[in-house]
Backbone as CSV, one residue per row, in Angstrom:
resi,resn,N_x,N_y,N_z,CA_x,CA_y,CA_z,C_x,C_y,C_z
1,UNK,-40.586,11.443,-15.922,-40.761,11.881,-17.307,-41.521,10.814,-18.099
2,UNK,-42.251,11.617,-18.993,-43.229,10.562,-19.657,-42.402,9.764,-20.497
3,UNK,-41.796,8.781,-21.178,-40.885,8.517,-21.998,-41.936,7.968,-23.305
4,UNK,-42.869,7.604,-23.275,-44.031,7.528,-24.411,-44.139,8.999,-24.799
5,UNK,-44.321,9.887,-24.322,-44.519,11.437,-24.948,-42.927,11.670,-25.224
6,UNK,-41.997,11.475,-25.019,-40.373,11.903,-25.999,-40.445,10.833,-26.745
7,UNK,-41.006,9.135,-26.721,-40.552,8.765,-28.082,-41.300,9.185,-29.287
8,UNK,-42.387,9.362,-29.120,-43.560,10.506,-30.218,-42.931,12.080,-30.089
9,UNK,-42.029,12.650,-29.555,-41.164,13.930,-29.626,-40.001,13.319,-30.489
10,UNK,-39.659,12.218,-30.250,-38.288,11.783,-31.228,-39.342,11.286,-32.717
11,UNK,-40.020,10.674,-32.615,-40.666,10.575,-34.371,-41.388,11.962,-34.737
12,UNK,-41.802,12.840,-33.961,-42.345,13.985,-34.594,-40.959,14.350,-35.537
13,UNK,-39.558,15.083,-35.184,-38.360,15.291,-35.319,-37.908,14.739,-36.135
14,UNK,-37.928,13.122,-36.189,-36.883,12.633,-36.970,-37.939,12.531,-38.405
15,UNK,-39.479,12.958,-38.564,-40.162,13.126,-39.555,-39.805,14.771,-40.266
16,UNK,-39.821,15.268,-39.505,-39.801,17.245,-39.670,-38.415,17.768,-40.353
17,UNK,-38.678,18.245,-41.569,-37.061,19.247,-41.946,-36.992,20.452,-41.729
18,UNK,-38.535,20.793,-41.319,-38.496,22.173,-41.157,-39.097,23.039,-39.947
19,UNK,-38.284,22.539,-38.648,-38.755,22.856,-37.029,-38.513,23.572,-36.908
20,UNK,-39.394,24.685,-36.615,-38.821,26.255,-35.403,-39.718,26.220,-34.365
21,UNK,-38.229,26.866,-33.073,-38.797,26.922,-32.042,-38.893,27.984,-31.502
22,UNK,-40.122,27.969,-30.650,-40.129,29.212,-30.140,-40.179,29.413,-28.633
23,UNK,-39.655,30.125,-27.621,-39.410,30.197,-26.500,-39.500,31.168,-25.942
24,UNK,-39.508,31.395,-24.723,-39.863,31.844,-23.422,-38.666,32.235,-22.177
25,UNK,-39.033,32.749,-21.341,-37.958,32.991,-20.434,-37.602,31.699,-19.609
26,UNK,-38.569,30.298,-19.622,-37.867,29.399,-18.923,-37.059,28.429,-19.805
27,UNK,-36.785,28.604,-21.227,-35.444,28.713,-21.547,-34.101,28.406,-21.315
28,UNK,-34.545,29.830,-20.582,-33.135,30.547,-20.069,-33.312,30.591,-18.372
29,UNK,-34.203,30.347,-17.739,-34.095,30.268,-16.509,-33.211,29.189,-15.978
30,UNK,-33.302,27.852,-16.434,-32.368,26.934,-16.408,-30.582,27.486,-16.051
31,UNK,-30.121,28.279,-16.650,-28.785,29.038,-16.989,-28.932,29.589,-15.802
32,UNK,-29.635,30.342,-15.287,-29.941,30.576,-13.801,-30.549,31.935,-13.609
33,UNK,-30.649,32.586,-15.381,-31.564,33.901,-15.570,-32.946,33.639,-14.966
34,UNK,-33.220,34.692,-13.816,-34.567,34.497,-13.696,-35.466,35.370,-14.739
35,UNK,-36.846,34.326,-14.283,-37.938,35.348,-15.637,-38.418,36.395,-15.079
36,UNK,-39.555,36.944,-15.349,-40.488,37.721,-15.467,-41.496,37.658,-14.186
37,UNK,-42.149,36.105,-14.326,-43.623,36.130,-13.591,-44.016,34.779,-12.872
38,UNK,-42.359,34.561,-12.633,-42.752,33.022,-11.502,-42.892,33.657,-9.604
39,UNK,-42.742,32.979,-9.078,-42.769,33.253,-7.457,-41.399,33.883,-7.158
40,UNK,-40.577,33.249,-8.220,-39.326,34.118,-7.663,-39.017,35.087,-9.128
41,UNK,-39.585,34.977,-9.782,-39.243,36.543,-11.028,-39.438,37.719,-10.579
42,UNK,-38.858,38.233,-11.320,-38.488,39.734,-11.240,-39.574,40.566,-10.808
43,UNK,-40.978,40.271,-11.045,-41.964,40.793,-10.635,-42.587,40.680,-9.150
44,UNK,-42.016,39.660,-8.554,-42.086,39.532,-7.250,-41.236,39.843,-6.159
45,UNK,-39.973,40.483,-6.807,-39.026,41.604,-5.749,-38.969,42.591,-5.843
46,UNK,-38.751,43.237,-4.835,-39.020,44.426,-4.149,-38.021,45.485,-4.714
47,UNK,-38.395,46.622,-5.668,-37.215,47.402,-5.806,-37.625,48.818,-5.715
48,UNK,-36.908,49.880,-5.858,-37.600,51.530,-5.249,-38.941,52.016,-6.310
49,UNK,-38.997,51.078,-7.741,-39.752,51.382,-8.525,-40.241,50.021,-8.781
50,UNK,-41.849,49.763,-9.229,-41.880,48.668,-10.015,-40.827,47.675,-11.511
51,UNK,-40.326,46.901,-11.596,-39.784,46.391,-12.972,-40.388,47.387,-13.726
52,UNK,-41.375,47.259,-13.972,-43.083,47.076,-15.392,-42.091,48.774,-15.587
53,UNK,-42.106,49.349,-14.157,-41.996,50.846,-14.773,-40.690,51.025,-15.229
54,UNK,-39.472,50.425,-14.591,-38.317,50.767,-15.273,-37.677,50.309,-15.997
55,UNK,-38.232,49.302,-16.502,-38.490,48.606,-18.187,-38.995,49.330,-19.092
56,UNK,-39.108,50.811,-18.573,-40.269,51.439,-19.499,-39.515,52.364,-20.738
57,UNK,-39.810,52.897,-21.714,-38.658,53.809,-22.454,-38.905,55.465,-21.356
58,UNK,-40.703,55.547,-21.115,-40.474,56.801,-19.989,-39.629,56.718,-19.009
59,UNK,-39.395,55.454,-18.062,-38.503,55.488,-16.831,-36.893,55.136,-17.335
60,UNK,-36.719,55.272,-18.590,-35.142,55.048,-19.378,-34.948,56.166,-19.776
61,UNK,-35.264,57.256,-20.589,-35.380,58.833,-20.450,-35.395,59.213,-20.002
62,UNK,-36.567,59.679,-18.558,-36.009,60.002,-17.437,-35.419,60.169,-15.964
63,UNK,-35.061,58.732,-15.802,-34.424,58.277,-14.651,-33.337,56.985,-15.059
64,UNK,-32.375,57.625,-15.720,-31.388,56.309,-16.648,-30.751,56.115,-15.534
65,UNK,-29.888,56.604,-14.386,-29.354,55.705,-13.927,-30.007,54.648,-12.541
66,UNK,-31.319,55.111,-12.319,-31.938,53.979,-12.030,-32.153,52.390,-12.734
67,UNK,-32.390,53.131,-13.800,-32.893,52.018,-14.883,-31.385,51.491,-15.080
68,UNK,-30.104,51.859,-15.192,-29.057,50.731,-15.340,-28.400,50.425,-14.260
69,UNK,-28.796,50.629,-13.005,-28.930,50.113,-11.559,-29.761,48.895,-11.927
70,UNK,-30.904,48.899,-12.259,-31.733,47.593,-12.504,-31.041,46.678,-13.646
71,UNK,-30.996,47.008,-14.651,-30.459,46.496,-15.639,-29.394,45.867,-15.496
72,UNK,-28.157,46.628,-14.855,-26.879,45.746,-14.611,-27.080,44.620,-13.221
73,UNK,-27.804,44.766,-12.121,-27.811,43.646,-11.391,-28.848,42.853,-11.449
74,UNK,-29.648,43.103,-12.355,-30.672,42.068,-13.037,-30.897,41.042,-14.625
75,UNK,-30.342,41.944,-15.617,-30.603,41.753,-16.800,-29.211,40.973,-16.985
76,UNK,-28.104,41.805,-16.644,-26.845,41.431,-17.013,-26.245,40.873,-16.293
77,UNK,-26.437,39.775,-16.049,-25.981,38.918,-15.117,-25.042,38.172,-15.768
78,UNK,-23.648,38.101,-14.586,-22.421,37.740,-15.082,-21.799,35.625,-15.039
79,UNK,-21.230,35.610,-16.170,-21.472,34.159,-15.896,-22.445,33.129,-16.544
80,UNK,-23.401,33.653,-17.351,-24.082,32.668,-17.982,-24.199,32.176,-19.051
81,UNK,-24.019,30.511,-19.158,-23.557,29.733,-20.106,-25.206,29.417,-20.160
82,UNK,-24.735,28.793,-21.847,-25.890,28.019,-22.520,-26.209,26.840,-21.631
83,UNK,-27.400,26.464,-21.901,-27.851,24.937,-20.901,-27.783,24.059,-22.347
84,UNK,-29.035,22.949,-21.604,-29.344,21.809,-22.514,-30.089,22.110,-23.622
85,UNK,-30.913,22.748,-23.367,-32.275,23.053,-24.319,-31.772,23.783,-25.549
86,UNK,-30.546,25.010,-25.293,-29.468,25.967,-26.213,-28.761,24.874,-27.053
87,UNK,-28.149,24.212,-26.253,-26.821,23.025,-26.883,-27.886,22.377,-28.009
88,UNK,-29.149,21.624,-27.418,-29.739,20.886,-28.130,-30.286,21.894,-29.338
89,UNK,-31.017,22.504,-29.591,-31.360,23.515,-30.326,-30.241,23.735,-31.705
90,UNK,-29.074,24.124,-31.391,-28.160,24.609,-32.097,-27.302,23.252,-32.424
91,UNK,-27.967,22.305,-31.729,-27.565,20.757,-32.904,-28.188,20.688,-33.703
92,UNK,-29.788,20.862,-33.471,-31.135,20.603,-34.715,-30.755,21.520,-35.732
93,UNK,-30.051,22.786,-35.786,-29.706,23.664,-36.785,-28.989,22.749,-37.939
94,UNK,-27.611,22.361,-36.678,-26.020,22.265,-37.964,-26.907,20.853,-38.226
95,UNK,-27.739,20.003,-37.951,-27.537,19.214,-38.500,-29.013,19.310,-39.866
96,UNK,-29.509,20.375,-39.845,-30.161,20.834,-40.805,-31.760,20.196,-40.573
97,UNK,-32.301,19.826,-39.079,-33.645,19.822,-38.929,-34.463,21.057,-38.401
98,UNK,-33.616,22.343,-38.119,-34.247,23.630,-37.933,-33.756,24.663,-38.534
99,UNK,-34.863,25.249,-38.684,-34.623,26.138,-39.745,-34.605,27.870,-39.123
100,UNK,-35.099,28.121,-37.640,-35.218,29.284,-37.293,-35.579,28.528,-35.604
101,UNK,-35.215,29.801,-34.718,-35.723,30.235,-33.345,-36.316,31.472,-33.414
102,UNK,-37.539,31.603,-32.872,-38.197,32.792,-32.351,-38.245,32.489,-31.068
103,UNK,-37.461,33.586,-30.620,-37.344,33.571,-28.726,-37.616,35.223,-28.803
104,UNK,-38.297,34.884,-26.616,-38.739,35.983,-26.145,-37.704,36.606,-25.397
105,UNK,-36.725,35.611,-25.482,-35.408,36.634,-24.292,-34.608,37.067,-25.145
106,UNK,-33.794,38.114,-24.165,-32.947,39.190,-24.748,-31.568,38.913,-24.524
107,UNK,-31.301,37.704,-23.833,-29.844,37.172,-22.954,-29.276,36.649,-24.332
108,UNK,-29.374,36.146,-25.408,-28.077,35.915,-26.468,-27.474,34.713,-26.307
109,UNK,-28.183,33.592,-25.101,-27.796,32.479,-25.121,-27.588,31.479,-26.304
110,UNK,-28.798,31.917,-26.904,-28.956,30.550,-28.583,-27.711,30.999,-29.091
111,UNK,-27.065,32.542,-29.536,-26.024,32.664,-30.565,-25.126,32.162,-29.531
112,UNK,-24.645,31.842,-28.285,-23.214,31.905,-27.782,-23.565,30.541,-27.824
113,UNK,-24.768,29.649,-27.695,-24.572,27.837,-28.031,-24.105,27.556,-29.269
114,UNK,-24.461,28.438,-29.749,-24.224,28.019,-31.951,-25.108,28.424,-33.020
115,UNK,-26.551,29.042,-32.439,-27.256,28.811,-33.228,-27.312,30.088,-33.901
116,UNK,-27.980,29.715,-34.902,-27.084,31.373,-35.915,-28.538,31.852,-36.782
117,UNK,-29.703,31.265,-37.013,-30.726,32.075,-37.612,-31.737,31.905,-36.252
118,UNK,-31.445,33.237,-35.322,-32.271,33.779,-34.185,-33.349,35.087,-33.985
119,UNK,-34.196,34.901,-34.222,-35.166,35.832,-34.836,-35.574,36.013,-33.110
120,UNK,-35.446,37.527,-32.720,-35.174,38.231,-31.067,-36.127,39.211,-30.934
121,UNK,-37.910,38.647,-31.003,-38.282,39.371,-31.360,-38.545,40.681,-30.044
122,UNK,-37.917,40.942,-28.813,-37.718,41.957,-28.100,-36.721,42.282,-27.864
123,UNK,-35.616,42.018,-29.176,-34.254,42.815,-28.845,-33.250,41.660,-28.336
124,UNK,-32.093,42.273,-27.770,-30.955,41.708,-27.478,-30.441,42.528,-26.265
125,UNK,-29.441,41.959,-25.584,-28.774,42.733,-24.796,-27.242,42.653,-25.616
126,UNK,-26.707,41.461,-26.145,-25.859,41.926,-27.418,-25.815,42.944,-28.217
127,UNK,-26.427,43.661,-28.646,-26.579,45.059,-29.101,-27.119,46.092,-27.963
128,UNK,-26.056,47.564,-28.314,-26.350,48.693,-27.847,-26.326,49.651,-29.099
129,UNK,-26.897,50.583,-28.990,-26.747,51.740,-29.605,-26.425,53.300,-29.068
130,UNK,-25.987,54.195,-29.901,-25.670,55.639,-29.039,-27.219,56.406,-29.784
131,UNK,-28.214,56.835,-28.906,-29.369,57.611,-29.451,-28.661,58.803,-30.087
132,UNK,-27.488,59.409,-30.053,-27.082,60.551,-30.838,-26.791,60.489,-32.493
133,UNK,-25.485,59.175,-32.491,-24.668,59.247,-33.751,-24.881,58.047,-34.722
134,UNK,-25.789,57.277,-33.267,-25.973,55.859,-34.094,-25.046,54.597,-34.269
135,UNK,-23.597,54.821,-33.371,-22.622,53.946,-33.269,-23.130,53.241,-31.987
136,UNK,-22.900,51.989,-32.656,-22.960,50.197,-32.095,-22.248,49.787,-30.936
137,UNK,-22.653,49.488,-29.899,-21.668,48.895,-28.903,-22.122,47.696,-28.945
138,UNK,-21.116,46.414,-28.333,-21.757,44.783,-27.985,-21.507,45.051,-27.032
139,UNK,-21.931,43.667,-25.975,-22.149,43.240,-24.937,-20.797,43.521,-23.885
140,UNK,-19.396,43.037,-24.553,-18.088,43.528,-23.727,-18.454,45.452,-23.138
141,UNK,-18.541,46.147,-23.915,-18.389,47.553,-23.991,-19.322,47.593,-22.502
142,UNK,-20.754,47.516,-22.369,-21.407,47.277,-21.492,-21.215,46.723,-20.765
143,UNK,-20.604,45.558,-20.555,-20.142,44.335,-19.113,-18.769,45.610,-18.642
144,UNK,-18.184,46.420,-19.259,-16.688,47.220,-19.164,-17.469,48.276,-18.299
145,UNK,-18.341,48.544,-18.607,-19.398,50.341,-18.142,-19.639,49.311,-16.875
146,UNK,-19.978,48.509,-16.762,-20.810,47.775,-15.753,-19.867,47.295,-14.112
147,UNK,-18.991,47.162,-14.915,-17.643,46.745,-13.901,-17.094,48.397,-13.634
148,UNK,-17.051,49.379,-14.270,-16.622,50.434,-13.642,-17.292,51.353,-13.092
149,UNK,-19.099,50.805,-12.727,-19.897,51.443,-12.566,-20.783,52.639,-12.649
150,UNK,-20.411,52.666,-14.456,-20.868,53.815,-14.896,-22.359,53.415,-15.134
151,UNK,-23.413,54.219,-14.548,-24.840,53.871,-14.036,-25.511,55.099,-15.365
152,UNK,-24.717,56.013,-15.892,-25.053,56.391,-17.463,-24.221,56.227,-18.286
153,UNK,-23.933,55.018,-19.393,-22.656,55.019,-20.777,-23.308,55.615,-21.584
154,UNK,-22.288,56.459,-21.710,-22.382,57.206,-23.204,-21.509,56.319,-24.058
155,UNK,-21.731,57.541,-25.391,-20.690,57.075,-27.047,-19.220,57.197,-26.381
156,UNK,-18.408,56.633,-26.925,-17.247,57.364,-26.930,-16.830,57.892,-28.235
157,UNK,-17.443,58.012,-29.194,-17.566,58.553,-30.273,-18.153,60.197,-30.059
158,UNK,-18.842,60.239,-29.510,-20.311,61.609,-29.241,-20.455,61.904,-28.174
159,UNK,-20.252,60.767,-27.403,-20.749,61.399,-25.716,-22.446,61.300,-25.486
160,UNK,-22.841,60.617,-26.464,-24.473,60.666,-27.072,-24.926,59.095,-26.071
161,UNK,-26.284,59.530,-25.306,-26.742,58.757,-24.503,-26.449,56.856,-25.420
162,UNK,-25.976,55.835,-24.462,-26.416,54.688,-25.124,-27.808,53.379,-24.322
163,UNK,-27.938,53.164,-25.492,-29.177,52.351,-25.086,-29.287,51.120,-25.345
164,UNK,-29.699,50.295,-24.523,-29.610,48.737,-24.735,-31.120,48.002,-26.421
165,UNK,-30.350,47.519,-27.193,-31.455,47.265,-28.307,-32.439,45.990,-27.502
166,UNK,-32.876,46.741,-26.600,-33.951,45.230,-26.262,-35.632,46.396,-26.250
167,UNK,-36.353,45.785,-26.258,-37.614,46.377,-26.792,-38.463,46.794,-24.837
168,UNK,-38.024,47.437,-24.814,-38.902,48.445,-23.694,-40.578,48.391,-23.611
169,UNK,-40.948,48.528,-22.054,-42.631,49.108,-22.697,-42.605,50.098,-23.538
170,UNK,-43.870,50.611,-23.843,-43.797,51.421,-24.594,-43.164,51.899,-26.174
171,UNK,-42.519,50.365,-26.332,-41.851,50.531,-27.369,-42.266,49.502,-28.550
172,UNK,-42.392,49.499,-29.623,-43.371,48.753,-30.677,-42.587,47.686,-30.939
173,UNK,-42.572,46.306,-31.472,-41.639,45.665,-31.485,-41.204,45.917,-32.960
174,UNK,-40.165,44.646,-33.335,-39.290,45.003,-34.997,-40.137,44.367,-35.806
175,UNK,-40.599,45.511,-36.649,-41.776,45.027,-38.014,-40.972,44.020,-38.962
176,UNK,-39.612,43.899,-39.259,-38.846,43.223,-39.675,-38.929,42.063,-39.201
177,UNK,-38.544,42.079,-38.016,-38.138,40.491,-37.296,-39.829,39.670,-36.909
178,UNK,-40.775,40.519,-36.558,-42.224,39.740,-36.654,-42.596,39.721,-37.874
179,UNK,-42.157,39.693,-38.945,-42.127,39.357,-40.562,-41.966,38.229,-40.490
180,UNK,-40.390,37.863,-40.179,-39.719,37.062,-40.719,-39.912,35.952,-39.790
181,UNK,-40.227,35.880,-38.449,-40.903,35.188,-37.418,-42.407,34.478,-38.094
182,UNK,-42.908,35.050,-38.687,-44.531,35.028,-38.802,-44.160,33.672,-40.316
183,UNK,-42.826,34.299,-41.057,-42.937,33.442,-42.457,-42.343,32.004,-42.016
184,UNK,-41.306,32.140,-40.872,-40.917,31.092,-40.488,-41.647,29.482,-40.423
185,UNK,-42.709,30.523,-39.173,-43.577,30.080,-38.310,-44.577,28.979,-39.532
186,UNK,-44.927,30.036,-40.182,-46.265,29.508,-41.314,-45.748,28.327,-42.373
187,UNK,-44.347,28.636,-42.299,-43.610,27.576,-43.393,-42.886,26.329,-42.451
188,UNK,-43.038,26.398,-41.126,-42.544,25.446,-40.735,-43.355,23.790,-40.843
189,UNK,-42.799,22.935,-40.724,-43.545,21.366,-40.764,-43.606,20.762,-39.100
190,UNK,-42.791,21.376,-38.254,-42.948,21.172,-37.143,-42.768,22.390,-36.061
191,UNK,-43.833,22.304,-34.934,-43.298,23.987,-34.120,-43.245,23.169,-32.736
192,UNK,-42.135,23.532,-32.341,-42.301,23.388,-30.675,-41.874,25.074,-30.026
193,UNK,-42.363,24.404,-28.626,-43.499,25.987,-28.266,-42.336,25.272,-26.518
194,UNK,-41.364,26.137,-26.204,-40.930,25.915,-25.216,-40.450,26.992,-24.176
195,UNK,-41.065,26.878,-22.417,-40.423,28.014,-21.467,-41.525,29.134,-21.342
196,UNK,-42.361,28.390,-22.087,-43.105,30.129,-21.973,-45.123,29.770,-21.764
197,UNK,-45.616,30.915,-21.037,-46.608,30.156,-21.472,-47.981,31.184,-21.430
198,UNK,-47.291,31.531,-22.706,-47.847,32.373,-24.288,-49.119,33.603,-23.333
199,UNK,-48.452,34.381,-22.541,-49.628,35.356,-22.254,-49.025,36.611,-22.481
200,UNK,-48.002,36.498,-23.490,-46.766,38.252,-23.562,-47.545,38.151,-24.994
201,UNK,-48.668,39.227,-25.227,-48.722,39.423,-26.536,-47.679,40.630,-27.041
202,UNK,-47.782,40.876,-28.542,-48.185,40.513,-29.410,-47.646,39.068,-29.403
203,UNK,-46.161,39.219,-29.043,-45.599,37.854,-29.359,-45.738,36.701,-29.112
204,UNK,-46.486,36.285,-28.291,-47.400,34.858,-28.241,-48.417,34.560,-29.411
205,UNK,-49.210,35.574,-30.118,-49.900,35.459,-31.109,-49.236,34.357,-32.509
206,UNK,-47.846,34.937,-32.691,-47.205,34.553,-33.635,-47.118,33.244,-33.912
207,UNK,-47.596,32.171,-32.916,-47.820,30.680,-33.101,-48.959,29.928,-33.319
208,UNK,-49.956,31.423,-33.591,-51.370,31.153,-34.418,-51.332,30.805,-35.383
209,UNK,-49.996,31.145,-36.373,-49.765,31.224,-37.663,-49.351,29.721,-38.417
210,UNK,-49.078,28.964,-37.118,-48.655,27.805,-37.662,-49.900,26.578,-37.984
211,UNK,-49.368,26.323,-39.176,-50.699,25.396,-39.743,-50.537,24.228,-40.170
212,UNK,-49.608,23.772,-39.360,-49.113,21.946,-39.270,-49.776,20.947,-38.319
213,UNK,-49.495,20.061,-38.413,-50.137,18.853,-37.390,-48.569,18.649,-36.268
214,UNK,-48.117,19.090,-36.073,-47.103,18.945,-35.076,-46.562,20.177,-34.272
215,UNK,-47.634,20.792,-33.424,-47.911,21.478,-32.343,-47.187,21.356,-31.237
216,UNK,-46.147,21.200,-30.447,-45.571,20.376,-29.454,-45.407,21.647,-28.620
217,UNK,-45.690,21.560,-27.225,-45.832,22.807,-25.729,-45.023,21.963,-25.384
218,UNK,-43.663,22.062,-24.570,-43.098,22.110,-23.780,-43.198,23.261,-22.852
219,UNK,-43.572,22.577,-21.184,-43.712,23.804,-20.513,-43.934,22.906,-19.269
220,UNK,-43.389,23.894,-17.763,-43.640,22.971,-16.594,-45.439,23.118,-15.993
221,UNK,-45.965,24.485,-16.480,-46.955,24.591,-16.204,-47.897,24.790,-17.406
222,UNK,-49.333,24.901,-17.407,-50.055,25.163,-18.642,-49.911,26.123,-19.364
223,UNK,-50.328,26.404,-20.755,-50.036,27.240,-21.294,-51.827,27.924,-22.191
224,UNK,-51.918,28.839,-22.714,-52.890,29.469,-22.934,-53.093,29.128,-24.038
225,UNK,-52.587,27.665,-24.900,-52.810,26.837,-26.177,-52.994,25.265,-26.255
226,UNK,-52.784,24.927,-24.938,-52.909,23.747,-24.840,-54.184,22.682,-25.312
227,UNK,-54.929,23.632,-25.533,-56.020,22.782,-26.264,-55.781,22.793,-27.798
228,UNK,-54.980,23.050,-28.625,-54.659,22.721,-29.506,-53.409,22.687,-30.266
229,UNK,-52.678,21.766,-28.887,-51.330,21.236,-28.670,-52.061,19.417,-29.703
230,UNK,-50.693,19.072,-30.144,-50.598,17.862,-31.093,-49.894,17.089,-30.295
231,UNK,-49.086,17.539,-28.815,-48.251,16.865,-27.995,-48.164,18.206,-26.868
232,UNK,-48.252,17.887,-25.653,-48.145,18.556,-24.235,-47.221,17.473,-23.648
233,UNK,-45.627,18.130,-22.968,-44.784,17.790,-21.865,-44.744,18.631,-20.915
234,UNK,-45.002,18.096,-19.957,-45.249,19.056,-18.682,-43.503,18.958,-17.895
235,UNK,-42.728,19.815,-18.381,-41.290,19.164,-17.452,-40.451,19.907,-18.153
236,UNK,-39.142,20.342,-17.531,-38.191,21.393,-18.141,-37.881,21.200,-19.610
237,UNK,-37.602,22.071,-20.034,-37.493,22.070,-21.457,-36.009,21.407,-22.148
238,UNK,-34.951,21.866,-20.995,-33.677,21.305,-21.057,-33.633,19.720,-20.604
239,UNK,-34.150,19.320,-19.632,-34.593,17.459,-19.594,-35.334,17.296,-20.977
240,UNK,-36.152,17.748,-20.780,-36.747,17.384,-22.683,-36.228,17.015,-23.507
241,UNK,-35.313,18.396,-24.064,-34.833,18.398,-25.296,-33.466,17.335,-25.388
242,UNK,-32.273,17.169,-24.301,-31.916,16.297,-24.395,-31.728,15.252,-24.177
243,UNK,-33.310,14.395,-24.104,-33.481,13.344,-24.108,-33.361,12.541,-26.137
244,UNK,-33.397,13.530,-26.709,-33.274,13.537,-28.145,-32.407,12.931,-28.362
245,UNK,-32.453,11.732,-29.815,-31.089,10.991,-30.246,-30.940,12.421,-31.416
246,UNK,-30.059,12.616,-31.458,-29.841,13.173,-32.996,-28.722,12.947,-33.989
């Protein structure tokens, strides 16, 4: 590890009151969630349908209990605690040097570390909804369907299909939450950019917006901004972050 690039990560920080971060699925890969689009992500095993397609809202309409065949032994994976990068994160909050997270995952790790203004901009797996009546399930209700292997949950209110609030293909993201992401972003004094490496639009765009001198990529491999990074660490994001005094 470079330790000249974290002590210029510790004076960027201990200058900044107003850091948001934004992240990626390697994150959360650490915890032991795999991503998307490494050698071993989700896109590189073998299942009766592509991911891409049963991620889709068409292949969730009409083939649901495929799609929560995938979902429950992929998405919802049992057992996972916050890492370093979560813990550290949701210290910079309470101790009032961050002001927001914009993350790309849907796992709910930042709120179960502590951190409490989490801007999700593809949803949650913490929230469900019933497409009929509009009643709310959390994450227990689903881990309960999941253990008794119900491969379609309904309401128990309606009996009305339920659906996981995470943002599907085909599905537009929250005009709300890329608002409030975008004002974050533009008002922040410091951005670090960690786990990800920024080719999921729209939501990679959203760190165009930032117009500070303290740019910081955390990432093990390059990223599609690195030329106008203010600081590049090439190395997990969880070694990174708590290398931090705070």
């Amino acid at each position: 590890m470079d330790m000249e690039k974290i002590a210029r990560l510790q004076q960027m920080v201990d200058e900044s009151k107003r850091i948001v971060f934004f992240g990626g699925a390697g994150v959360s890969t650490e915890s032991g969630i795999p991503d998307f689009r490494s050698v071993d992500g989700l896109y590189n095993q073998k299942y009766d349908y592509p991911p891409e397609q049963i991620l889709s809202h068409t292949f969730f309409m009409r083939m649901r209990s495929e799609f929560y065949r995938f979902y429950y032994d992929k998405i919802l994976v049992d057992g996972v605690e916050p890492n370093a990068a979560h813990k550290v994160l949701a210290k910079l909050e309470e101790i009032g040097k961050l002001t927001a997270i914009v993350t790309q995952n849907i796992d709910g790790l930042h709120q179960k570390a502590g951190s409490k203004n989490v801007l999700e901009v593809h949803g949650s797996v913490l929230s469900n909804t019933c497409m009929s009546c509009g009643k709310k399930f959390d994450l227990d209700y689903m881990m309960k369907q999941k253990e008794a292997g119900n491969l379609e949950p309904v309401c128990d209110k309606c009996g009305g299909v339920i659906k996981p609030d995470v943002v599907l293909y085909e599905e537009g993201l929250d005009q709300d939450i890329l608002s409030e992401s975008v004002r974050q972003i533009a008002s922040a004094d410091m951005l670090i950019v960690g786990g990800t490496s920024l080719v999921v639009y729209p939501a990679a765009g959203l760190i165009d917006y930032y117009r500070g001198n303290k740019l910081v990529l955390i990432n093990k491999s390059q990223t599609a901004k690195d030329s106008g990074a203010d600081l590049i660490i090439s190395d997990s994001i969880g070694k990174v972050l708590s290398q931090l005094k705070l």
